[in-house]
Structure formats: C-alpha cells, structure tokens
C-alpha positions as CSV (number, residue, x, y, z in Angstrom):
1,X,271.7,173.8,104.7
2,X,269.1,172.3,106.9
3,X,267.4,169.2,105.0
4,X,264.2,169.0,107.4
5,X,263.8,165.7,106.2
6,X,260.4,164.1,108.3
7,X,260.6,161.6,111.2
8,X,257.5,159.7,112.6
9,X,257.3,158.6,116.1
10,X,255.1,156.3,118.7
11,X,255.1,154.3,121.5
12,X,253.4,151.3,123.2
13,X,253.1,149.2,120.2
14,X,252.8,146.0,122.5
15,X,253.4,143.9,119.4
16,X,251.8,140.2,120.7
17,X,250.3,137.0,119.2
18,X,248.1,136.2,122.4
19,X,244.4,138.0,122.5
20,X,243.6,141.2,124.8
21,X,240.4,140.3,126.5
22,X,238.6,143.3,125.1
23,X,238.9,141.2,121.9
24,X,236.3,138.2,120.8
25,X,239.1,136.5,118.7
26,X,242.4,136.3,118.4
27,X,242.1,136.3,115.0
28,X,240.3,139.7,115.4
29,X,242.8,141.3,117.3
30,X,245.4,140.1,114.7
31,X,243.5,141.8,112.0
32,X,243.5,145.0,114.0
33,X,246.9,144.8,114.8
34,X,248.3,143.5,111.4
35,X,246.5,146.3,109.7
36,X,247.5,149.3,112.0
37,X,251.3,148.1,111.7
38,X,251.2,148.3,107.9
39,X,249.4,151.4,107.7
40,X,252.1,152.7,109.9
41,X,254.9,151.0,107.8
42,X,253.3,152.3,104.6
43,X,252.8,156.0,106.1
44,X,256.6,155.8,107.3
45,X,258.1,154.6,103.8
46,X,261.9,154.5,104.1
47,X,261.8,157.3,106.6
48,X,263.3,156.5,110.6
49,X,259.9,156.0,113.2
50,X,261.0,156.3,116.3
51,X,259.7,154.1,119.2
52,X,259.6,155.4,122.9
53,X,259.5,151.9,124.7
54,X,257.1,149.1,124.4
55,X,257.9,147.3,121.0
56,X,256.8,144.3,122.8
57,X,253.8,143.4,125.0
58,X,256.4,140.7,126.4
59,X,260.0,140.6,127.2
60,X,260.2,137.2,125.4
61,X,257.6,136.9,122.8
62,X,257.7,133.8,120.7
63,X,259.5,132.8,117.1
64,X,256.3,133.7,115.7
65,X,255.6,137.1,117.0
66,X,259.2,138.1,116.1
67,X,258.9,136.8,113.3
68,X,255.7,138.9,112.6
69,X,257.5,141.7,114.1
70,X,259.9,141.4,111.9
71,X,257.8,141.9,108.9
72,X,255.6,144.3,109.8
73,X,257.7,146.9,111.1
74,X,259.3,149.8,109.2
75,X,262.5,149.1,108.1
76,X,264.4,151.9,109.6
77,X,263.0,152.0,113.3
78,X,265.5,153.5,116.4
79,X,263.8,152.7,119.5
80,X,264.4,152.6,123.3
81,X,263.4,149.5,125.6
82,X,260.1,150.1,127.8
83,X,259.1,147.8,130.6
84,X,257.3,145.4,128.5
85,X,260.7,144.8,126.6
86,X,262.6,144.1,130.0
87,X,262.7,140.9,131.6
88,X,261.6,141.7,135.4
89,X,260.7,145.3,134.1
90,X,264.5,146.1,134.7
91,X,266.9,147.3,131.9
92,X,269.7,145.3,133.4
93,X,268.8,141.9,133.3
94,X,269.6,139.8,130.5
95,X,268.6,142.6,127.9
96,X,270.6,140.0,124.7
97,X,268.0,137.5,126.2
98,X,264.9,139.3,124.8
99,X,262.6,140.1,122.0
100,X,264.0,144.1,121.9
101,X,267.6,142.5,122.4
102,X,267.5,139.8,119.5
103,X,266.1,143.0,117.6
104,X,268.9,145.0,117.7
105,X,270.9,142.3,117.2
106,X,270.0,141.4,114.2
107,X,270.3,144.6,112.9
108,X,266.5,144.9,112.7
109,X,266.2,148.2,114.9
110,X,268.7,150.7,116.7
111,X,268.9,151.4,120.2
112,X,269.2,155.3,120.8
113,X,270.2,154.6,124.8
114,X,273.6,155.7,124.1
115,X,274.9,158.7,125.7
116,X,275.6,160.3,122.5
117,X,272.5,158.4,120.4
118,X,271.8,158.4,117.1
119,X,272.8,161.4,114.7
120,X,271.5,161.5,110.9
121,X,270.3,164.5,108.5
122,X,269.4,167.3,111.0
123,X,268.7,165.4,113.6
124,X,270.3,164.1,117.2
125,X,268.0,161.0,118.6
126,X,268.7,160.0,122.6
127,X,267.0,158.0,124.4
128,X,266.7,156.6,128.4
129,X,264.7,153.4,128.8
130,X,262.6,152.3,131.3
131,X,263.2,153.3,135.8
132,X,266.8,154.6,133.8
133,X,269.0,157.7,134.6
134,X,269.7,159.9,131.6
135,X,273.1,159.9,130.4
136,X,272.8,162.1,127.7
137,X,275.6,164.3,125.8
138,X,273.9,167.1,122.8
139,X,275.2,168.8,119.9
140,X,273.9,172.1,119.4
141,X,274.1,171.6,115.9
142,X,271.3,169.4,115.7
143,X,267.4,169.2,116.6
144,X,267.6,167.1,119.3
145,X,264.8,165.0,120.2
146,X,265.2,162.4,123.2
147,X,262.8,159.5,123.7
148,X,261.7,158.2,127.3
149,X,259.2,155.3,128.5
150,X,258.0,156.8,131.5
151,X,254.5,157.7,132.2
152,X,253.3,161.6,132.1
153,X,250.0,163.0,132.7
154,X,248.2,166.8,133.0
155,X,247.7,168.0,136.0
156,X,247.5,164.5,137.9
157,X,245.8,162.9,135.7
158,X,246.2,161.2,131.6
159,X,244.2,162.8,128.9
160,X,242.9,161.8,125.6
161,X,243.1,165.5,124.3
162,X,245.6,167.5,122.7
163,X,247.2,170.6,125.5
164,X,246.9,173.8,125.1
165,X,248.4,175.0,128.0
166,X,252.2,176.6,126.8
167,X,255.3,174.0,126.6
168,X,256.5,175.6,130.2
169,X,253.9,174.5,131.9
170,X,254.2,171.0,130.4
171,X,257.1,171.0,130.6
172,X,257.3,171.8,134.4
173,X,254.8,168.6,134.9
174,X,256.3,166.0,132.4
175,X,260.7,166.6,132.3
176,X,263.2,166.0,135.0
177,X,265.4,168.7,136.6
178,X,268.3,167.1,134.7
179,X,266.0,166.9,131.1
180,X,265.3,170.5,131.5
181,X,269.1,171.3,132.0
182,X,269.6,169.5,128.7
183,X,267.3,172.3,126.4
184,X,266.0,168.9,124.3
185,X,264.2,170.7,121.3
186,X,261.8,168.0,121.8
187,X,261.0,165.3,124.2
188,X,259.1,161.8,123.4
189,X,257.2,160.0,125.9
190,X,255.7,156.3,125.7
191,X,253.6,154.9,128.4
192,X,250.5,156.3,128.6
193,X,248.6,154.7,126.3
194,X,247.1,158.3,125.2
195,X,248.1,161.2,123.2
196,X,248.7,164.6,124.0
197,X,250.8,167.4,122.8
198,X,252.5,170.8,123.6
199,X,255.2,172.9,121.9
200,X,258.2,170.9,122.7
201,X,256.3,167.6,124.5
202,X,254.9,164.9,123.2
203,X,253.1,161.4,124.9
204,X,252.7,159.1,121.5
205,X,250.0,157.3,122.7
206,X,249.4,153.7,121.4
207,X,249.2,153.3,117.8
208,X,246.6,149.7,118.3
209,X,243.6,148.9,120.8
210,X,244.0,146.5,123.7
211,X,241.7,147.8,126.4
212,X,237.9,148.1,125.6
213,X,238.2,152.2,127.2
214,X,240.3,153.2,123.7
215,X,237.3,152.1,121.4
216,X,236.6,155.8,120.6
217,X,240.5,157.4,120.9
218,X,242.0,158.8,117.5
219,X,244.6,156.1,116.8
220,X,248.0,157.7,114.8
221,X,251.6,158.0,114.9
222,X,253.2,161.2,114.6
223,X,255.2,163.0,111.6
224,X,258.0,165.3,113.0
225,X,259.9,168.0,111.3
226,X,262.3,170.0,113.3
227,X,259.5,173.1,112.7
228,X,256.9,171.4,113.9
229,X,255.1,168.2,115.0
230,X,251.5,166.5,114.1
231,X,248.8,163.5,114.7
232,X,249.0,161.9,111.7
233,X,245.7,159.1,112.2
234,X,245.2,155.6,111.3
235,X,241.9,154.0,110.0
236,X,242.0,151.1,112.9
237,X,239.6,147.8,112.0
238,X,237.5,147.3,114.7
239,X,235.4,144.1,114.3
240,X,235.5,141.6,117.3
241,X,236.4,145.1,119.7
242,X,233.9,144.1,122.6
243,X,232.0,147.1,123.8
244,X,233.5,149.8,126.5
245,X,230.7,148.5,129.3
246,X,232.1,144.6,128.7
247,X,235.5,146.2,130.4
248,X,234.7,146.3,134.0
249,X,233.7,142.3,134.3
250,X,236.0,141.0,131.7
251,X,239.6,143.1,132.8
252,X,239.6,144.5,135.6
253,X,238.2,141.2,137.3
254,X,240.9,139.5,135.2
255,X,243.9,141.2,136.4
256,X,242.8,140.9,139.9
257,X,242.3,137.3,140.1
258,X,245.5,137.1,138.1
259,X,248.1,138.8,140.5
260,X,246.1,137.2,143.3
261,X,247.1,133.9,142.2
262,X,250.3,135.4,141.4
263,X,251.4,136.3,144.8
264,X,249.9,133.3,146.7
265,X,251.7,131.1,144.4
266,X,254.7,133.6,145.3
267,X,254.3,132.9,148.5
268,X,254.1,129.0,148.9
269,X,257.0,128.7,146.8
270,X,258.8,131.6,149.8
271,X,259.9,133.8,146.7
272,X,261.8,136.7,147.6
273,X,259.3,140.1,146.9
274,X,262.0,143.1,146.0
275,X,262.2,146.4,145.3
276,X,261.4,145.8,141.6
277,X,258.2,144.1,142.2
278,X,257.1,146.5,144.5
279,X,257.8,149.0,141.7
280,X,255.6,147.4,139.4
281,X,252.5,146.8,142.0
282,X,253.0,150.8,142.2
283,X,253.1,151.2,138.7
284,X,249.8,149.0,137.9
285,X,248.1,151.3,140.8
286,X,248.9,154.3,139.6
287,X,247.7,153.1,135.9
288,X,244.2,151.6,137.9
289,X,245.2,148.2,136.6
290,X,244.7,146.6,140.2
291,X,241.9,147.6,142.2
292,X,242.6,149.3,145.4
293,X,241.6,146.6,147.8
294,X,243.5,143.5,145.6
295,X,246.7,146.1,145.8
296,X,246.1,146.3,149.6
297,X,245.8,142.8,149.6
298,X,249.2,142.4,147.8
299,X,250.9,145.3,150.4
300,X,249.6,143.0,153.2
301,X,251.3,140.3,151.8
302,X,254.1,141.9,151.3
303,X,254.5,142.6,154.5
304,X,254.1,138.9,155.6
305,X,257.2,138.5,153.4
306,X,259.3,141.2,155.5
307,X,258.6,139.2,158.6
C-alpha cells in the first residue's frame, strides 16, 4: 500500500556569507537569507527536501558559511551538485575538495547522482548534475522523480509564471531525448532562478533574493506527493533589498568590470582559456549576466589566445 508520504523540493539556494549587491548590508542579506532557510527547514520538518544544484553560491565557501549551512538546513536533504558547487563549473574536478563534497561527507546531505539514486517510501530520487550525462536506471515500482541543474525556459525565454500549456509541450522544450525515453513521473530543474510548473515538470526557482529583478517574485519551495505537486510560499524579509531601478548601475556594471579585469589579468599571466570557460561566458550570455559588447570583448580575446 502506497504511503504518499510528502517531499519538498528547490533549487538555487546559493547559500553565502558575502553581500549580493542588490543588498545595502550584509547584515541585511543575512537576515533575509537566515530567515527563508528556517522557514524552509521548519515547513520541511523531518521530511527529505530535495535540492536540484546550487546548495552553494561558491564551490569553496568558508568554515563559517558551512558552518551556517550546516545549521540551517533541513536535516534530511538529497541533493545534486550545480555549477556553483563545482570547482571550474565542472563535476569532475576535485568534487571531495568542496563545500557540496565536505557535505556529503559528513553525512550532512545525500548525493542522488547515482545511476540507481536514492529509493525510500514510494519514491525513486535520481539526479544528473551540472554539463553531466544521465546515467539513470528506474524501477517501475516507484514514482520516480529525477533532479537536474540545467537551465529551462518557455518558448525561448524564462518566466516568472506558472504554464499552462499541457506537460507535452513542456516537456518537448525542457527533457532530453534520452530523459524522455526514461518516462520520469516527474522531472526537477534548478537554474533558473524562476518558478514554473506543468504536469510532470517543474523549474524550483530560488527559494532567497540576490538580484534586485526578484523583489516582487513569490518566493517558496515546493511540497510533492506522487498525485500531485504545489508552490508552497515563504514570507521573505525584505529590509535593506535596494530597489529594481538601482539594478542596472549597481550589477550589471559590476559584473562587467569584473570579468573584464578577469580576463586581462588572464591574459598577462598567458592562462590557458578552455572549453570550460568558454562554457561559462556562454552560459552568463545566455542568462544576460554579461552585456553583449563586454562578451564580444571576451570572444575577441579569446581569440588572441588561439593565436
């Protein structure tokens, strides 16, 4: 007999002790922070949350944020590695050397990258981190939900909104010829730091505010049952959030000069630029972290490199 015993999920936690510039104070953005985590670890109980990548805003965050990590998260959490979590954004460097690694470790969360995952009440839990190839094997006898850090969006483009186009259609934009093979009952995306929902998709959205454009998103993790799936919100604590017109001069301006000084510094001490960094300046394009002209900058550059 089917227990149907409830899950919660989410993604992108970016768990830090260093300010977001959309923030006046640290100490602000640690209030925000501290308070969504316990709301979510009071809402949660001794129940599993899932996390679909992103625990971390860093691969290697300091003894104190793990520390804070440590006691603010729920105590049953099964999670998969996003890029934040990776040193170099890539799953197979060093992955005992980092924040998620030291994690799992200890005993503190589960990794659900295994082919076979995670199995418990009427559940089956897989998960494929970040850039990785699934290597998945399902029991039918289980509602199988598989977890993925990789970033989804509608027709093109991320939105703030729940679907309500059908789960085909969704389905047809979001899963991987091999996912759909698979028949996963459900499939959880982190990434984009919006929600959205469809009959057998969902993109968690982040569950905290650390760009000045979320001020107005309904923040919330999600409850799961293997009937059905909902936003379950959070009351987030918003003093110190600068206002959405501040965003423009203090992070996009930011960033720029950032990865500017970044690559020039790159290239007077003649590092190598690979495949994987050329993976990530995609990946911050695509997201309209960088602006168009600093990322043809950085291709120009590039190219020097080649030469």
């Amino acid at each position: 007999m089917k227990k149907d015993t409830p899950i919660y999920a989410t993604a992108d936690l970016h768990i830090r002790d260093s300010k977001p510039a959309c923030w006046d104070t640290l100490e602000h953005f640690m209030d925000h922070q501290t308070d969504m985590l316990e709301q979510i670890k009071k809402m949660v109980g001794d129940r599993v949350l899932l996390v679909a990548g992103d625990l971390f805003h860093s691969a290697q965050p300091s003894i104190e944020c793990l520390s804070y990590a440590i006691s603010h998260l729920p105590e049953n959490v099964f999670a998969i590695p996003g890029q934040h979590d990776l040193l170099n954004h890539n799953y197979e460097t060093r992955l005992n050397e980092t924040g998620f690694g030291l994690l799992e470790k200890m005993g503190r969360i589960r990794s659900v990258d295994t082919p076979r995952g995670i199995s418990f009440d009427d559940y089956q839990i897989t998960g494929t981190p970040w850039r990785m190839d699934d290597n998945v094997a399902l029991s039918s006898d289980n509602f199988c939900i598989h977890l993925r850090h990789k970033y989804i969006w509608k027709n093109g483009e991320s939105t703030p909104k729940q679907l309500q186009a059908d789960s085909t259609h969704i389905s047809e934009i979001c899963l991987t010829e091999k996912e759909k093979g698979l028949r996963f009952d459900l499939v959880i995306y982190g990434d984009n730091h919006e929600w959205f929902f469809g009959q057998n998709v969902i993109n968690c959205g982040a569950p905290t505010i650390q760009n000045c454009d979320r001020r107005h998103v309904q923040l919330g993790i999600w409850k799961i049952t293997t009937k059905q799936w909902t936003h379950q919100l959070l009351e987030p604590t918003l003093k110190g959030l600068r206002d959405t017109n501040e965003e423009p001069s203090v992070l996009s301006s930011g960033i720029d000069e950032a990865v500017e000084k970044l690559i020039m510094s790159a290239k007077q001490q003649k590092i190598i630029i690979d495949t994987d960094f050329l993976h990530k300046l995609e990946d911050f394009i695509v997201k309209e972290r960088v602006k168009k002209e600093v990322a043809e900058t950085i291709r120009k550059i590039c190219k020097e490199f080649e030469t």
